[in-house]
KEKE-3310 file (N, C-alpha, C; in steps of 0.2 Angstrom, whole numbers, plus 5000, padded with zeros to 4 digits):
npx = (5272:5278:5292:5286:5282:5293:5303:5296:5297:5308:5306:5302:5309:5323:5316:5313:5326:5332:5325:5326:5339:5339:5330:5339:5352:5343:5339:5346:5345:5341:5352:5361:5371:5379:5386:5404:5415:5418:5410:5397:5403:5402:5388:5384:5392:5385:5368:5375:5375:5366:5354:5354:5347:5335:5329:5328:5319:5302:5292:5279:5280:5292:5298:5295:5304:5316:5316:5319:5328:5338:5335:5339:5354:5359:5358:5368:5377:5378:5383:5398:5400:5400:5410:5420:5436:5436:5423:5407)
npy = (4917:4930:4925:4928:4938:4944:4938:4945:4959:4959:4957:4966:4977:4974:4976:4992:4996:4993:5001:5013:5013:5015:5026:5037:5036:5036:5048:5058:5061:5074:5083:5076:5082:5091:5083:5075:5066:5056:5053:5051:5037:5032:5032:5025:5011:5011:5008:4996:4984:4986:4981:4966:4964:4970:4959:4951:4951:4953:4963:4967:4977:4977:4975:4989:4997:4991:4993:5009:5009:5005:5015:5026:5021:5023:5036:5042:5035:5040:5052:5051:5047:5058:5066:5061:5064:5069:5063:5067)
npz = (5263:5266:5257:5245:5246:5244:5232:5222:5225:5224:5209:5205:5207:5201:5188:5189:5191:5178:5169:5175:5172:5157:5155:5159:5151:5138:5139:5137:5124:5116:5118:5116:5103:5111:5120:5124:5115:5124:5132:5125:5120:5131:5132:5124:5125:5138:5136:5125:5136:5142:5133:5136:5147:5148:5136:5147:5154:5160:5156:5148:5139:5134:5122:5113:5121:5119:5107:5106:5112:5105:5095:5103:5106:5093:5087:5097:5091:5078:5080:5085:5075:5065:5070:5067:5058:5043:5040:5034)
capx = (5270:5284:5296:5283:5282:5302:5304:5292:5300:5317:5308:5299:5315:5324:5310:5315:5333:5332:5319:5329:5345:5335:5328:5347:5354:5339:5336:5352:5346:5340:5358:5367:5376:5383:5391:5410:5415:5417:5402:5393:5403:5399:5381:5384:5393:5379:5365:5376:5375:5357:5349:5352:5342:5328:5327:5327:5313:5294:5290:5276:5281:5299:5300:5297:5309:5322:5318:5319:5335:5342:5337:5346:5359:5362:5361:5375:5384:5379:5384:5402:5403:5400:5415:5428:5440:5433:5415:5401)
capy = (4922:4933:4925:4926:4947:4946:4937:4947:4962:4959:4956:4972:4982:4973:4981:4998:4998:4994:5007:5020:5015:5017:5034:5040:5035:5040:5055:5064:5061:5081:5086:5075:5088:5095:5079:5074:5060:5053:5054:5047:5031:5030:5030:5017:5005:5008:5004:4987:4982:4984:4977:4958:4967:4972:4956:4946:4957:4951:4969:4967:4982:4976:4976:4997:4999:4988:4999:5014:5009:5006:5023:5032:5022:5024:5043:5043:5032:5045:5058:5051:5046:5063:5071:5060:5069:5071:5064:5072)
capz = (5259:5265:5253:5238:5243:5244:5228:5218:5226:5218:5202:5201:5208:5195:5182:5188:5190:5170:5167:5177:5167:5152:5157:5160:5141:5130:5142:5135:5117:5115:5120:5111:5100:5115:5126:5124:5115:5129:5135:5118:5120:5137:5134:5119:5131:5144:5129:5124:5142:5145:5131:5140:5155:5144:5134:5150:5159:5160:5155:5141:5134:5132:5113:5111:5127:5115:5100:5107:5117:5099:5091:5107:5107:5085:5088:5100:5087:5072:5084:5086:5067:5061:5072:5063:5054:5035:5040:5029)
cpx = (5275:5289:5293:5283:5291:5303:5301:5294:5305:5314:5305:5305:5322:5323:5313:5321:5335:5331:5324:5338:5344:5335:5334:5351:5349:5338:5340:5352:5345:5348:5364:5376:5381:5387:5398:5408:5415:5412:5397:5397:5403:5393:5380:5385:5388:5373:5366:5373:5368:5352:5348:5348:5335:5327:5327:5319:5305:5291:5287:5278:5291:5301:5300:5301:5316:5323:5319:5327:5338:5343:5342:5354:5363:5362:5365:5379:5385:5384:5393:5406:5403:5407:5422:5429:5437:5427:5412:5396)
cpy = (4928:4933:4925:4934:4948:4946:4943:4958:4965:4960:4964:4980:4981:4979:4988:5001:5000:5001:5014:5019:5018:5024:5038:5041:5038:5048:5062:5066:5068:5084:5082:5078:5091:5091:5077:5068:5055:5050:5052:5040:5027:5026:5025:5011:5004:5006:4997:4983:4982:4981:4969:4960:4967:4966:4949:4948:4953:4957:4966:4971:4982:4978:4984:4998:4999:4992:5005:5013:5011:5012:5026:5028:5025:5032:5046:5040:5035:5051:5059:5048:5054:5069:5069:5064:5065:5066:5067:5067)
cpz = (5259:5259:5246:5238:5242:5236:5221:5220:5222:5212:5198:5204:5202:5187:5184:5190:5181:5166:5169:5171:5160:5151:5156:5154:5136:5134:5138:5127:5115:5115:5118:5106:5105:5120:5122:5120:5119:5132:5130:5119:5125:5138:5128:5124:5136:5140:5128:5132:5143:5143:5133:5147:5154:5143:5140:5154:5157:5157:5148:5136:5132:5125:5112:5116:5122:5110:5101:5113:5109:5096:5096:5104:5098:5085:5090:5095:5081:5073:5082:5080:5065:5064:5072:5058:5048:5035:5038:5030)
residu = (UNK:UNK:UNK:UNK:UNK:UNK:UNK:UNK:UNK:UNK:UNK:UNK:UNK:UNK:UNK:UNK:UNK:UNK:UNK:UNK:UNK:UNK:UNK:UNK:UNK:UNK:UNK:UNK:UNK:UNK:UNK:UNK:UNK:UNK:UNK:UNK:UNK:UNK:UNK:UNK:UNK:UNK:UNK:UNK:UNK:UNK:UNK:UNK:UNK:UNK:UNK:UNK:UNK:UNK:UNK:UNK:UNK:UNK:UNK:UNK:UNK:UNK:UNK:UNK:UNK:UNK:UNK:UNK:UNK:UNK:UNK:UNK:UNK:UNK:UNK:UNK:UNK:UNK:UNK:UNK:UNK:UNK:UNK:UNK:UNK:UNK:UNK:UNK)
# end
């Protein structure tokens, strides 16, 4: 039984490593306008990387997690489309 609370441990610490990197990249979507480029392809790159995290996850509610990854990350990617030179 100890190694079935270990195993079951890991999968829900797992579940909330994700959750928490999640939380960290759509959290900044409000402030958007105001981070560096740098700091928008930042949070793209951390985005790509996560959705194989997401779509391995037991989480029921995986698929609005996924979707809602997406919009953050396409608003960081609107964000650093519209600060090239002659973007309209």
């Amino acid at each position: 039984t100890c190694l079935i609370s270990m195993a079951v441990g890991a999968a829900v610490s797992a579940a909330e490593s994700w959750k928490t990197a999640f939380d960290e990249i759509c959290g900044k979507v409000q402030g958007a306008d105001s981070l560096s480029n740098q700091e928008l392809a930042a949070l793209i790159e951390k985005a790509d990387k996560l959705v194989p995290e997401i779509q391995k996850s037991e989480d029921p509610a995986k698929k609005v997690f996924l979707q809602r990854l997406k919009r953050c990350r396409n608003m960081y990617e609107f964000m650093l489309d519209t600060r090239k030179p002659g973007a309209q």
